[in-house]
N, C-alpha and C positions, 0 to 999 in steps of 0.2 A: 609430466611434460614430455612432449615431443623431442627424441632425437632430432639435429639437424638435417637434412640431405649435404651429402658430401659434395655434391654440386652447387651447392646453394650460396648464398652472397654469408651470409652467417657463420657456414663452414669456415671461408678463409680469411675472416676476419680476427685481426689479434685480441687475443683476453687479455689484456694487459691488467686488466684491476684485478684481474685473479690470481697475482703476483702474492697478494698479502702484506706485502712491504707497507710501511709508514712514509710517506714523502720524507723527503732530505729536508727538514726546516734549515735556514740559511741565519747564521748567525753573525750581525753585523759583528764586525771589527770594532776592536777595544779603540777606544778615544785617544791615548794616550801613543799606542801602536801606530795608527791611522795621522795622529798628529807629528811623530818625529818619524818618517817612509817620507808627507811631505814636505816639511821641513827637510830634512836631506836633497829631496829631488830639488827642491829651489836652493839649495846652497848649490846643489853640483851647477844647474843653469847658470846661475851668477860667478860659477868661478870661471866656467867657459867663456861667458858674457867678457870677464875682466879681464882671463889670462889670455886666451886665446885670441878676441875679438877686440883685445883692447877697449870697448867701453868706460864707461866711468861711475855715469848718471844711473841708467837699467840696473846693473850689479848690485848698486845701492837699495836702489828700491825691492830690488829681490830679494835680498838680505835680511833688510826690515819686514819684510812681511814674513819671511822663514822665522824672525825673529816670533813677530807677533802668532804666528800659527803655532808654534812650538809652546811659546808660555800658556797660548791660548788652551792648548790641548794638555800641557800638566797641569796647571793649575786654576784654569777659568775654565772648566768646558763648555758654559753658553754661550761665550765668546765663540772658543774654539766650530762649535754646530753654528752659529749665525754665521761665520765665515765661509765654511765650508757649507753652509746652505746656497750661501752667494754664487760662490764658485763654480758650484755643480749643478744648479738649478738656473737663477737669473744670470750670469752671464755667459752659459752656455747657450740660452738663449739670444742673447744679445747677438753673439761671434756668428751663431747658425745663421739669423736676419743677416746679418751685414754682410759675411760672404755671399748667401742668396742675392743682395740685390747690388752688391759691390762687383761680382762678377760671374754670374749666371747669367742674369741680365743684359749686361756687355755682354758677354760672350755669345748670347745667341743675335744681338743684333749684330755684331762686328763676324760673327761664321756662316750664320743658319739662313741669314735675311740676303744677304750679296750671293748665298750660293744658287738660295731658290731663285732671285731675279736673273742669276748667267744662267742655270738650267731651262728659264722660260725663256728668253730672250735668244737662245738655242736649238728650242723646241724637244728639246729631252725631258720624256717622261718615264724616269728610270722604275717606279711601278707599276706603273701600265695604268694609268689612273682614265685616260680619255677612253671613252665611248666609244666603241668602234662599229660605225655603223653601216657600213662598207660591206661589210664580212656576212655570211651567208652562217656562220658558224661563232660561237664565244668561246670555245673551247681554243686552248693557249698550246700549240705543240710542243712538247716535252721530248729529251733521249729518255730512249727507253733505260727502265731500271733493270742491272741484273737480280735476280731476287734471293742470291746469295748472302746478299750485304745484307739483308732481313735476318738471318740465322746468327750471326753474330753481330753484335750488338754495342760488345764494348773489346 
């Protein structure tokens, strides 16, 4: 086989598979591990919910589910996995929709839509978007760059 040219796209491309390493296999978390981290993380919410926040109702219900996630993960774990299938899969999905259209939504017609109409209604066209048919030239006059700032870079 052909040496590469040192000039060549080949030359400075990294070998990275020629490391020899075995990938990192990623070893889920124990059941039982994984069920009392969140079981704790929802008692800490609910105590804040109760002490801090004075709630009554939330704390409860947070309670009861740390309850349920905790037994679920000592001693039912198909319980414990269909919950946490819930949690991390279906209603992440749910919360992602509903913020999407709870306020993204709003927010570009209550920002984006009254800003474009005052810009039009002004006649500012902040990226040069019209035709300009006037001009003998398309070319956009720019200050000159010093070509210093090229050499350094960060």
């Amino acid at each position: 086989m052909n040496e590469p040219n040192i000039n060549s796209v080949e030359a400075a491309k990294w070998a990275w598979k020629a490391g020899g390493g075995k990938l990192a296999s990623k070893k889920p978390m124990d059941i039982k591990l994984k069920a009392v981290i969140q079981a704790a993380v929802m008692i800490a919410v609910g105590s804040f919910l109760f002490f801090k926040r004075h709630h009554i109702i939330a704390p409860a219900i947070v309670g009861i589910l740390a309850a349920v996630v905790l037994i679920g993960g000592l001693f039912v774990p198909p319980l414990f996995r269909a919950i946490d299938k819930f949690f991390s899969v279906t209603l992440v999905k749910w919360v992602g929709t509903g913020l999407t259209y709870l306020f993204l939504v709003p927010f570009y017609f209550l920002v984006f839509a009254p800003a474009h109409l005052i810009l039009n209604a002004r006649r500012i066209d902040p990226m040069a978007r019209e035709f300009p048919t006037k001009l003998g030239t398309y070319w956009i006059q720019r200050k000159p760059v010093a070509t210093a700032q090229y050499k350094r870079q960060h």
